[in-house]
N, C-alpha and C positions, 0 to 999 in steps of 0.2 A: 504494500500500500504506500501511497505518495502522502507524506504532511509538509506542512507549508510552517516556518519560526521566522516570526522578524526577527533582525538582526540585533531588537531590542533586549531579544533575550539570550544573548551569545554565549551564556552560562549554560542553559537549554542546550541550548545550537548543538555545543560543544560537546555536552554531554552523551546526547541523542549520535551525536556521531561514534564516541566513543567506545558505546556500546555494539556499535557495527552495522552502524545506518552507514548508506551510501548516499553520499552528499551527489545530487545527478544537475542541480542549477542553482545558482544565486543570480539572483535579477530582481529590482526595485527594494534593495535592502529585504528582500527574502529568502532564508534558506530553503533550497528542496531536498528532501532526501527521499529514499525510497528504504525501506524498512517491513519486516515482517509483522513487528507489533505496533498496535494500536497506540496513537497519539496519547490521549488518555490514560493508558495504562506506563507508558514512556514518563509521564508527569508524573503522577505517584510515585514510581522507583527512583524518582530523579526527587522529588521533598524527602524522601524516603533516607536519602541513599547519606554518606559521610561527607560530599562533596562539594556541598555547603557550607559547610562547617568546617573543612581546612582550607576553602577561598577565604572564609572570616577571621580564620587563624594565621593565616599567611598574611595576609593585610594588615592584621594589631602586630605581627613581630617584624615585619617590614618596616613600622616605624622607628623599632630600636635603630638600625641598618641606618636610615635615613639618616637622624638625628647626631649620629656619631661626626 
């Protein structure tokens, strides 16, 4: 099945690829992929999943890095 991500949600994007969607166009700041599993059930294991949560932790100890 084909789903459509703006580029709004490149965390999405990203992740939805990650898992073994095939990225087949990007056109008007949209990704397309083609993928076996359902949109919907892609969201869920994607709020679901760790990978929220060490983008939010990479971001706070990024600031030590900075700041030095």
């Amino acid at each position: 099945m084909v789903i459509q991500i703006s580029s709004k949600e490149l965390h999405f994007a990203a992740y939805v690829k990650a898992t073994g969607a095939r990225l087949i166009e990007f056109n008007n700041n949209t990704f397309v992929f083609e993928t076996a599993e359902e949109e919907n059930a892609l969201r869920i294991k994607h709020s679901n999943s760790e990978a929220l949560l060490v983008d939010r932790e990479l971001l706070t100890l990024k600031q030590f890095v900075i700041r030095r």
